[in-house]
LUMROMI-50807 format. One record per residue (C-alpha): y negated, x negated, z; residue number from 1. Coordinates in steps of 0.5 Angstrom, whole numbers. Each point is the difference from the previous one (the first is absolute). Layout:
      y      x      z    i
      Y      X      Z  NUM
...
//
This chain:
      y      x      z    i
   -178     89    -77    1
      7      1      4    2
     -3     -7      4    3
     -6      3      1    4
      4      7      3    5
      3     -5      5    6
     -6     -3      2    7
     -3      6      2    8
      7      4      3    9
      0     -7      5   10
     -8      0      1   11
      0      9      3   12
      7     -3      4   13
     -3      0      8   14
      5     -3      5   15
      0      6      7   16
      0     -2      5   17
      5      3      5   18
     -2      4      5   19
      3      2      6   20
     -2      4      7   21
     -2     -4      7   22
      5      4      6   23
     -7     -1      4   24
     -5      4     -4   25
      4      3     -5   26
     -4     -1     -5   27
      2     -4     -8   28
     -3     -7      0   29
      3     -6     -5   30
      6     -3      2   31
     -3     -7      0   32
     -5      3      5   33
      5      2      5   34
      5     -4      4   35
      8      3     -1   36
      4      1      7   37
      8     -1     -3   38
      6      2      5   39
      7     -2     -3   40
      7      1      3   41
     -5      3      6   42
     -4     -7      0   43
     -7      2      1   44
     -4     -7     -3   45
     -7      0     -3   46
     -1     -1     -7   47
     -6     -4     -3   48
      3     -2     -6   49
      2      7     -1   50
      6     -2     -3   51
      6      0      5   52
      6      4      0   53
      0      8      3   54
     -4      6      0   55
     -7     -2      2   56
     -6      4      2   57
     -8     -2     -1   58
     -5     -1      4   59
     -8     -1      1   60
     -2     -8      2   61
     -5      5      5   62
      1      1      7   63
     -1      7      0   64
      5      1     -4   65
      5     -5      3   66
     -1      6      7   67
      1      5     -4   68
      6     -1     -3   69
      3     -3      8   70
     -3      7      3   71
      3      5     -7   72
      7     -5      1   73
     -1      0     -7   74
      5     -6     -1   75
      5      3      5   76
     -1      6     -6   77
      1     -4     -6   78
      6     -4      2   79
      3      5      4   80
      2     -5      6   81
     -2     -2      6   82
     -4     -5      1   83
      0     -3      7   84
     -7     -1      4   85
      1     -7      1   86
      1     -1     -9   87
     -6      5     -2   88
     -4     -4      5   89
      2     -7     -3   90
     -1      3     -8   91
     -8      3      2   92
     -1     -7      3   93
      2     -2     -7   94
     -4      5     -4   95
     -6     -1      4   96
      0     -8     -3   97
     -1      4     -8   98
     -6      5      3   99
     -6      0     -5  100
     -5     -6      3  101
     -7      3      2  102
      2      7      2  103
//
């Protein structure tokens, strides 16, 4: 009986999955879904593994979103830096390389 407890405790365990909130859209997505943008000791990169030092902000793989967080100044908000014109371009040049096929 105590090992049958345990199989049925295992069986009702779901792994959630991480939700985070595009700065274009502002809406919920999976983590896995979005791409994350990390910015360490004022270093702004582009992070697809999700993994790299620093604070990070999420983004859709969509065009339409990559402008509005350009237009809002969103990562200029989060990080709370200045980012020069000439390194925002170079990181949505970046981006634009993750950007949902087909649409």
């Amino acid at each position: 009986m105590n090992t049958m407890k345990k199989m049925v405790l295992n069986m009702s365990k779901t792994k959630k999955t991480p939700m985070r909130r595009c700065v274009g859209c502002m809406e919920s997505k999976p983590k896995n879904e979005l791409v994350r943008i990390a910015c360490y000791e004022g270093e702004v990169t582009v992070d697809p593994t999700g993994k790299a030092k620093g604070r990070g902000v999420y983004l859709c793989p969509d065009k339409t979103c990559m402008e509005k967080a350009r237009k809002r100044r969103s990562l200029q908000r989060n990080f709370e830096i200045e980012i020069s014109e000439e390194k925002l371009q170079n990181i949505f040049t970046e981006l634009e390389s993750y950007e949902k096929q087909g649409e």
